[in-house]
N, C-alpha and C positions, 0 to 999 in steps of 0.2 A: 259366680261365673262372670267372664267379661261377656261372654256371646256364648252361643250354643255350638256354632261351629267353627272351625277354625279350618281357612282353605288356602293352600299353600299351591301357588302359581296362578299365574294371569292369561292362560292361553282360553281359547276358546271354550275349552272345556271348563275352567274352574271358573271364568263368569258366568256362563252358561248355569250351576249349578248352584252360583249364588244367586242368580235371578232367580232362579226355582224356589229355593229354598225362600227367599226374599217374600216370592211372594207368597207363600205359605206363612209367612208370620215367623221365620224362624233368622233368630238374632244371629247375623253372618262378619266373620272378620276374613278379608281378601289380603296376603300379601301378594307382592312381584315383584323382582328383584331390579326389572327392567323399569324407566321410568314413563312407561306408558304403552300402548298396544303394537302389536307386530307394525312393521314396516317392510319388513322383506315376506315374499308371497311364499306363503307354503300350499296347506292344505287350499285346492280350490275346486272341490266340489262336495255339494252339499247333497247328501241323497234323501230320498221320497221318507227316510225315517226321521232325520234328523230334522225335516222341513215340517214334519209334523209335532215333532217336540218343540219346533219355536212359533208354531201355529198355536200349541197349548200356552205359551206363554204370551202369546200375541204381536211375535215381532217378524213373522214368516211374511208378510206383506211387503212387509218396508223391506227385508233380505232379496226378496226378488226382483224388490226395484232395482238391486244393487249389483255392482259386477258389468258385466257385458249389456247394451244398450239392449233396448225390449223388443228392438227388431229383429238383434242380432241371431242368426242360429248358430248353437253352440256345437257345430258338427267337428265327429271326432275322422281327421284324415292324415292320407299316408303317401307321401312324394319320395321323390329321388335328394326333393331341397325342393324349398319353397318355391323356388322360380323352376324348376325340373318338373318332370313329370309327374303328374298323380297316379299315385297307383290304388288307392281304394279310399271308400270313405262312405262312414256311418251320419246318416241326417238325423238331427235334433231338433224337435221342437223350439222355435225364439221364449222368451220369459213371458212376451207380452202374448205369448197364446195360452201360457200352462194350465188356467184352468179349462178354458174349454177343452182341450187338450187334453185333460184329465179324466174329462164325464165322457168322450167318445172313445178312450182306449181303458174306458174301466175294465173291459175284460182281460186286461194283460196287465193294466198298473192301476190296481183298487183302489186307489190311494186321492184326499183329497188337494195333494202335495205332491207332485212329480218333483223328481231332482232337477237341480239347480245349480249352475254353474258361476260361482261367486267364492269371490279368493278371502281364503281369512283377513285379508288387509281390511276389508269391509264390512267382514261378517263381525270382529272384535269389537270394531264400534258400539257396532247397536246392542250388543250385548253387555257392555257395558253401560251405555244409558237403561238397558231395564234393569242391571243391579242396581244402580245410584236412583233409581227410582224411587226402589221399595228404602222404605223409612228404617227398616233393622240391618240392612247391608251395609257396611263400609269397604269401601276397595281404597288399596296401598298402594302405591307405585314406588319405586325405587326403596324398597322394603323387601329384608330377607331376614329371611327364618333360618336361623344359623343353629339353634338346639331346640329339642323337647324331650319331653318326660313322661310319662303315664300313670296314673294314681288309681285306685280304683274304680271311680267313676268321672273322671277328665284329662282331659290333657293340657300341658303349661307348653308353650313355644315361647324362644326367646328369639326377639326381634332387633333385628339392627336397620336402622332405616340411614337413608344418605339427605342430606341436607345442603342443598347448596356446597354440592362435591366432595362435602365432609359428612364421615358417618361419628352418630349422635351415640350418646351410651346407650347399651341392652336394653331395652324392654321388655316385661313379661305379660303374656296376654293367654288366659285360660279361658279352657271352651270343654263342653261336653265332649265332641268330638273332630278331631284335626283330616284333611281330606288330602291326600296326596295328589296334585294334579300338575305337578312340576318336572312331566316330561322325560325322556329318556334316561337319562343323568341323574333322576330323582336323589334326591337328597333326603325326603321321605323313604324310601324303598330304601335303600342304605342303611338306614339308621335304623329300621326295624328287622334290617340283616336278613331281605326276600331278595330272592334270586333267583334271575330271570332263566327257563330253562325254553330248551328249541332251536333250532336251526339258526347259526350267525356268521356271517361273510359267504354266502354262499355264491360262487362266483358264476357269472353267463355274460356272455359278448353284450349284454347289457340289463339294467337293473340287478347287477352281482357286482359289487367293487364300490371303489371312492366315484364318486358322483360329483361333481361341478355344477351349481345351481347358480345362475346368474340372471340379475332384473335389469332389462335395460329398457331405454326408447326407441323405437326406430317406426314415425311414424308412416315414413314410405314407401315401409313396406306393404300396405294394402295396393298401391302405386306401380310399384314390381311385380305384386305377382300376376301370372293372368290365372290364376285360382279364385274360388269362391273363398271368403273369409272362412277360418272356421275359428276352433276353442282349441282342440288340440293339434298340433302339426306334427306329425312323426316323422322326419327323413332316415331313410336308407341309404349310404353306398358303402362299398368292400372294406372302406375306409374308415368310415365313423356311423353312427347313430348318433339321434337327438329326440326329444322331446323338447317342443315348444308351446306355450300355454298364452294363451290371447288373457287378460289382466283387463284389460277395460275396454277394448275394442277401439280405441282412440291411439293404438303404437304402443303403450305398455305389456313387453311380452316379458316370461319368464323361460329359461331355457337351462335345461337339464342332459350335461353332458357326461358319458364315462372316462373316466379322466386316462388318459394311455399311461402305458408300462413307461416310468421313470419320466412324465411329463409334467411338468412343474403347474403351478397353477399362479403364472404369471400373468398379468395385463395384457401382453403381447399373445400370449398363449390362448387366453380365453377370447380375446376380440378375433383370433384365427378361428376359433371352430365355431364362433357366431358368423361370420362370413359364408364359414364351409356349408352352413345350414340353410343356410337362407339361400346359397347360388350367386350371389352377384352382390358386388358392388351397394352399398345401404350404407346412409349415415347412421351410426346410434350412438347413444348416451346411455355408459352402465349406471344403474342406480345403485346397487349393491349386489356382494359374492359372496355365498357360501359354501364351503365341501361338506358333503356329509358321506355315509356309507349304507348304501340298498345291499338288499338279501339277507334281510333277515326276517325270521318269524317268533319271533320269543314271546313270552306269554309270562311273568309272572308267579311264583309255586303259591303265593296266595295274595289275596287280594284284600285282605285285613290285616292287622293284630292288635288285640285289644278294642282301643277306640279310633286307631289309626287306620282311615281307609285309603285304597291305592284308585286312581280315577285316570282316565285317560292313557296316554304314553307310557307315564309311570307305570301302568301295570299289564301293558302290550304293546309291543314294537313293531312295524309292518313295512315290508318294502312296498313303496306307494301306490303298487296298478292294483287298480279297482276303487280308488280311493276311500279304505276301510279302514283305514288308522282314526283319522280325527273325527270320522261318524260313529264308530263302535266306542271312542269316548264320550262323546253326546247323548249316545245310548248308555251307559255306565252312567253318569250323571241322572240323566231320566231315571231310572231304575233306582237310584243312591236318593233322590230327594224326597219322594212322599215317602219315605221309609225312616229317613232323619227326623221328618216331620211328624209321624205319630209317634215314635220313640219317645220325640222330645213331651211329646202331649198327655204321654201317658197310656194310649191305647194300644202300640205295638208291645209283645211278649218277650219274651228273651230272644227267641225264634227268628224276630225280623229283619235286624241288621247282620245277623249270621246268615240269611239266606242271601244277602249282596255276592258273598263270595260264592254261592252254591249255584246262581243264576248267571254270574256275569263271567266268571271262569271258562265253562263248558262254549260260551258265545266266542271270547276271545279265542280259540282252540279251532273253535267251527272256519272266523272269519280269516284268521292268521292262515290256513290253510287252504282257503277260495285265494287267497291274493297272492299267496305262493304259486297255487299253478297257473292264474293269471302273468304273472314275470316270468312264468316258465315258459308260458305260450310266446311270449312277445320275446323274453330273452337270450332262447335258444335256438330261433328261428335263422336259417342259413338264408346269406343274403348272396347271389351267384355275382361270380366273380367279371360277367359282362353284361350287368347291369345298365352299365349306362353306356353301354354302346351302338351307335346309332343303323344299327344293320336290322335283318329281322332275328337274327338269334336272342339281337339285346332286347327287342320288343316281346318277343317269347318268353325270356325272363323276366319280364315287369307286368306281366297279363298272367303270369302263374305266382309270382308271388304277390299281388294285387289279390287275388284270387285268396288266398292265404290271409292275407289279412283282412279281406270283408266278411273272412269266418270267424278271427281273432277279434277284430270289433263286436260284434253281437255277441262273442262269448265271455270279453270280458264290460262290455258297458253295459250291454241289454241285460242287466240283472235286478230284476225285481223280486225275486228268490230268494236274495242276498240281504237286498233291504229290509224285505217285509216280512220274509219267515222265519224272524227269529223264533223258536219255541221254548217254553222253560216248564217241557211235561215233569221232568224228574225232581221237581222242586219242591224245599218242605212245603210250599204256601201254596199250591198246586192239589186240588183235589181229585184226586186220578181220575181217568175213563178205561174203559173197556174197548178194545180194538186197536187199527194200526192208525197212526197218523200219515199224511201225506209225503213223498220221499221230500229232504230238505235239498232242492232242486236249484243251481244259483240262477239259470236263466228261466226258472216259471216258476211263477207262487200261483199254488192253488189255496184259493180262501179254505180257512177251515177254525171251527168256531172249537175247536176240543180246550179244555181247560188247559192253560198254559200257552196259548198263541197266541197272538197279535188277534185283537176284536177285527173281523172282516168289516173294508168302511165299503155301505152304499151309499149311492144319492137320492133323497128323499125331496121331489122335486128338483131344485135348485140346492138344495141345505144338508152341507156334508154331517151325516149323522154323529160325527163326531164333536160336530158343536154343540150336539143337541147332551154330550156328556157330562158330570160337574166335574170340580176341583178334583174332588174325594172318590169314593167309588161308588158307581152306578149301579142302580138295580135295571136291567134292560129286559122291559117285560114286552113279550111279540104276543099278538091275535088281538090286542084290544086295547082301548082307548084310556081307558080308568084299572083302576086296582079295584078288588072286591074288599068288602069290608075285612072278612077275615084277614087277606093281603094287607090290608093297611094295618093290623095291628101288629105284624109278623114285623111288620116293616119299622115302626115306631118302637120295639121290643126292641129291635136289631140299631137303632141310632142311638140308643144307652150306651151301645159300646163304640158306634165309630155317628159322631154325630152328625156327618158331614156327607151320610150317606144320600145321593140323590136317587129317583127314579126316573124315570124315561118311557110309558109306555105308548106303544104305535101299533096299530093293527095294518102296518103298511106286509104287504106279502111277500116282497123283496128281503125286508128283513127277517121276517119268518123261515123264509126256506134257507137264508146262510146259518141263522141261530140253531136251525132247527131242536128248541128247546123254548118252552113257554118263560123260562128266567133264565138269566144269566149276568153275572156278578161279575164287574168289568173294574180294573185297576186303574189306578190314577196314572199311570203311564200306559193304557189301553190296551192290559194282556188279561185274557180273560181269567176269572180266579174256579170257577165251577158256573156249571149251566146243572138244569132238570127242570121239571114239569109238573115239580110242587114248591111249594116256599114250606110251611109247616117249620118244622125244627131243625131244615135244611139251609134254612140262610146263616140263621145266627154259625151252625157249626162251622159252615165254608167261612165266614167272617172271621170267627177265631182263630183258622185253620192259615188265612192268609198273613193275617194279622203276628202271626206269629205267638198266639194263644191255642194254641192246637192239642195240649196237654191238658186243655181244661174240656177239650173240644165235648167228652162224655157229658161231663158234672152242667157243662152249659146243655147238652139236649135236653138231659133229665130235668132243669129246672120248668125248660120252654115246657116241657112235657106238664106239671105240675100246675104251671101259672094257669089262675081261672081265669073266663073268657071278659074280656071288659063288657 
């Protein structure tokens, strides 16, 4: 084998999982066909899940530095045009408060990572310095993957890389397994003839249609407006909608318009409806255009085949409110990496790379369908036809639809439901419970510790008990300080099979009463695998059971049973 894995596109997600993977020890080959990282702003917000998966890789510090200034608050509001009147608007926490920020609204966002407003232009970077870090990653730029193959146990991709504006002859580069992360277009998904099924063009006075994305400068407009700065600007009139997105808080904004019935998407045409948004008069400089098309919600019919896995884009497409597209690939990734990673080692079962689809499928379905009736809220919403007139009927209609949208803010940003509940109870590596679990609710996450959900995070002092987790999976033992002897043998019995098993005990009471279970076996991406309130021949089984060994799961108790006492 040339590497273990072979990962096909360069967006956020396929560094992101070569870092992962990277730092796991597992030999990574990166192509992209582009010859180096985004430059025009897509995804730009990072939510309180995905802040956590670059906190497990160690680069969530430096991402926060990055994006909007640390003062900046990244509030989501709603005018007539930027220089017109405000009609509502949601306040956000600035960067440079997020943690404290975090430990006083733990009752609504549990999380040692609050969301973060930082535009992939920023977030690619650094994610690419932690692939090139780790010593078995290689990343490609101006590298395409033009075929592959499937053999038993790996896959062959053949490679065309450009060199100094000319492309070199085929290369072939084999790997246990190839990752599809190559975006809506996928050229992976193609080839392994999956198709996308779900709702597509679906059309609404906005986020439904061709779309107009344009990055320009315009730094005076903080100058113009007499508004408070924010992150998102939404303008209304009869006339148009926009969305405009603040890029760095120094004048780099990005602006996303519905492109009108038979309007061309000329120079002339696009510097008009940046004008119309803004209200007045503003120098700027476009940095770059692109069109694309909102309203859809498609999902992928599956999310493997063979040793070919589908990652990001590739395997769910989302029209952009709520911004769930490039974090529910982040999540895919998290989910897809300690799974490659005990496969390759030897200790995952057949079970383990076939639970990716069984786990990230049902999430894609869940999350494609919050972000649908989010564009629904925002883009079926009737804008009155005197709007901007200056009598009091016009002020009547901007205090009722103001009104309207400080409800549509809260219901589509205030989602910490969305972020943090994902659950994966019906899952083979899932060791059932008894009872209902908590409704999957997108504006309220109620912690809840049942096998298959996200581990609830407290703060332990100062110290988000997620750092107190390892690499691998954690044994998280509540009421006491030490393991008992019997405990440590259960525990040393159980690292025969996953070596890399850490423990964690704390007799803190906070953690007790969310655990409420004396153990609990916690996933290298922080979903819990089984809790109870004995270890005995209950670890090793949930071990197997996660592991994707769940078929031996009998023949392992009975051994545990058998084994004399050291």
């Amino acid at each position: 084998m040339d590497c273990d894995v072979i990962i096909v596109g360069g967006g956020p997600v396929g560094l992101y999982l070569a870092a992962a993977l990277g730092q796991r020890g597992v030999r990574v080959e990166l192509f992209e066909a582009r010859d180096g990282t985004s430059r025009h702003p897509a995804a730009n917000a990072n939510s309180a899940r995905t802040m956590e998966h670059f906190r497990r890789i160690g680069v969530s510090k430096r991402i926060r530095s990055l994006g909007l200034p640390t003062d900046y608050a990244p509030d989501v509001a709603y005018f007539t045009s930027i220089t017109g009147h405000e009609l509502a608007r949601l306040h956000q926490p600035p960067s440079g408060e997020a943690e404290r920020w975090a430990q006083l609204h733990a009752f609504t966002w549990p999380t040692p990572e609050p969301p973060h407003r930082c535009s992939q232009l920023y977030v690619e970077p650094v994610l690419l310095d932690a692939a090139r870090a780790c010593s078995t990653v290689k990343v490609h730029f101006s590298a395409r993957v033009v075929d592959f193959v499937q053999g038993a146990d790996s896959v062959t991709a053949t490679v065309v890389d450009t060199i100094d504006g000319a492309e070199a002859a085929p290369r072939r580069v084999r790997g246990r397994y190839l990752v599809g992360c190559d975006g809506p277009r996928s050229f992976v998904r193609k080839t392994l003839d999956i198709r996308y099924s779900g709702v597509a063009g679906e059309k609404r006075e906005f986020m439904g249609g061709l779309m107009d994305a344009v990055y320009f400068y315009a730094p005076d407009l903080y100058r113009v407006s007499p508004h408070a700065p924010a992150w998102q600007y939404w303008t209304f009139t009869p006339k148009q909608r926009a969305l405009m997105i603040a890029v760095d808080g120094k004048g780099h904004f990005i602006i996303n318009v519905q492109a009108r019935e038979g309007e061309s998407a000329d120079a002339e045409a696009i510097r008009s409806r940046i004008r119309e948004a803004i209200g007045a008069e503003v120098p700027f400089e476009i940095r770059s255009t692109s069109r694309w098309t909102a309203g859809y919600t498609l999902v992928a019919d599956r999310f493997a085949a063979g040793n070919a896995l589908l990652a990001g884009d590739a395997a769910h497409l989302f029209t952009p409110t709520g911004g769930l597209g490039y974090n529910t690939g982040i999540d895919d990734a998290a989910n897809l990496a300690w799974k490659i990673e005990l496969a390759m080692r030897g200790e995952g079962g057949e079970r383990l790379i076939d639970s990716y689809d069984a786990e990230r499928r049902p999430v894609a379905l869940r999350n494609t369908a919050f972000a649908r009736a989010f564009a629904d809220s925002i883009g079926h919403v009737s804008v009155p036809a005197n709007l901007l007139d200056d009598d009091a009927a016009g002020a009547a209609s901007r205090d009722a639809l103001g009104d309207y949208l400080q409800f549509h803010a809260s219901f589509e940003f205030a989602i910490p439901g969305v972020h943090l509940g994902t659950r994966y109870e019906s899952s083979p590596l899932t060791t059932p419970e008894d009872g209902v679990p908590p409704p999957d609710n997108p504006n309220l996450y109620a912690p809840c510790a049942r096998a298959g959900h996200r581990a609830p995070h407290v703060w332990i002092a100062d110290t988000s008990l997620y750092d107190c987790f390892g690499a691998g999976f954690t044994l998280l033992c509540t009421g006491a300080r030490a393991l008992t002897a019997q405990d440590q043998r259960t525990v040393d019995a159980a690292r025969l099979t996953h070596a890399a098993l850490s423990v964690v005990c704390t007799d803190d009471p906070q953690v007790k009463a969310l655990y409420s279970a004396n153990y609990v076996l916690i996933r290298p991406d922080l979903h819990i695998a089984w809790r109870g309130d004995a270890l005995e021949e209950h670890l090793q089984i949930a071990l197997d059971r996660v592991l994707g060994r769940n078929e031996h799961a009998a023949d392992t108790a009975q051994s545990i049973a058998q084994r004399p006492a050291a």
